[in-house]
Structures are given as C-alpha cells and as structure tokens.
C-alpha positions in Angstrom: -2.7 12.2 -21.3 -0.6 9.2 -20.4 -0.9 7.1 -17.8 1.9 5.2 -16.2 1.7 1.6 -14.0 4.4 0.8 -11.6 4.9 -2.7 -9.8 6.7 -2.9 -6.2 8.6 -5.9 -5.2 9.3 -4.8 -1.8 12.8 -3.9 -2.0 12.9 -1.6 0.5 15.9 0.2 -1.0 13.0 2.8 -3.3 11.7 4.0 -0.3 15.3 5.7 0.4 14.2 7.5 -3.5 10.4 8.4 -2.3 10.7 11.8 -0.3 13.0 13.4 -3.5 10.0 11.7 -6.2 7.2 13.3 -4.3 9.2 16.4 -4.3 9.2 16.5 -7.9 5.7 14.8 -8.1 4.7 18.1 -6.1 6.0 20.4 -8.3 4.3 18.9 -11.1 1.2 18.9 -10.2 1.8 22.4 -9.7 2.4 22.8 -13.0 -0.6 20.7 -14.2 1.4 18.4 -15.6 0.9 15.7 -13.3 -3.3 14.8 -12.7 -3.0 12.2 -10.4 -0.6 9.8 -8.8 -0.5 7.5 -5.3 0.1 3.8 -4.2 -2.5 1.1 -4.8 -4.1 0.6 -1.6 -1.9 -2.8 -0.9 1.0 -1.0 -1.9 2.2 -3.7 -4.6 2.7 -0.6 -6.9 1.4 2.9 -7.7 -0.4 4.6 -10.6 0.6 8.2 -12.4 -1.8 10.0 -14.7 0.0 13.4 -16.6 -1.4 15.4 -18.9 1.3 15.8 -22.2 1.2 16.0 -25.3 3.7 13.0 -26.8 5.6 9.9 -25.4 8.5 12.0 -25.8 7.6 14.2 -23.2 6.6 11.1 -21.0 10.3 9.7 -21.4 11.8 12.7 -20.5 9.8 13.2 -17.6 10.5 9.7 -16.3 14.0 9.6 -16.8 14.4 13.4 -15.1 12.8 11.4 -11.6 15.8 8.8 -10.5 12.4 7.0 -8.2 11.6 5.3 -11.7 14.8 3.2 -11.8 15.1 3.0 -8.2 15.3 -0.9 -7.1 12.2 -2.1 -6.3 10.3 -0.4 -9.4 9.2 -1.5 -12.6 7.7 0.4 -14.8 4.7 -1.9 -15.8 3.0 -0.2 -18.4 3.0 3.1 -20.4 -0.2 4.2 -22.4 -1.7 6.6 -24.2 -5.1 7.3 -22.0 -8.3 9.6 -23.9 -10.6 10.7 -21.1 -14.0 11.2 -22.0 -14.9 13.0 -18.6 -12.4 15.3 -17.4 
C-alpha cells in the first residue's frame, strides 16, 4: 500500500480539475485499487491510500489523473504504508 499527502494553497483553479479526479477516484475504488481518499477536514489538503504493489504503479497512476498537477496541488509526500490491521 502507498499512501499519498496533498497540500492546497487555495488556488481555486483545481477545483475546475475535481469533478473529472473523483470520476477516476470512483472507478478505482471500484477496482480496489484505491482504499481511501477525501479532504482534511479544513480543506488545506487531502489524503489517498491505494493498495499496489510498487512505486511504479503509484507514478503511473498519478500521472494518468491530470487533478495531481492541477494548480493548487502539491504532492506533499509519497510513502510506502504496511498496515498491521486491515
């Protein structure tokens, strides 16, 4: 599993990019691929847990969503996660 941190700096401009993202976010999760994903709370950023295999995988399925270089997002952090409880 991976789990990827995003930072918002309230360029409005990403919210044009959000109704495609959760399109694909959607269809992830359908495939199990995404776990979980949503805003923080104060909406400063958001948080996105998948479940694959290698990094590779986790660049490719970044750069297939255009939200991740939309402006107003930063990709904060990218790591490897190991749940004990799933």
């Amino acid at each position: 599993m991976y789990v990827v941190e995003l930072a918002f700096d309230g360029n409005p401009a990403r919210l044009q990019a959000r109704p495609a993202h959760r399109e694909v976010l959607k269809e992830l999760r359908e495939r199990g691929v995404v776990v979980m994903a949503g805003p923080w709370a104060d909406d400063s950023g958001a948080l996105l847990i998948v479940d694959i295999d290698s990094a590779e995988e986790l660049e490719r399925l970044l750069d297939d969503d255009p939200y991740y270089r939309a402006p107003g997002v930063t990709i904060t952090s990218k790591r490897q996660w190991a749940p004990v409880i799933r």
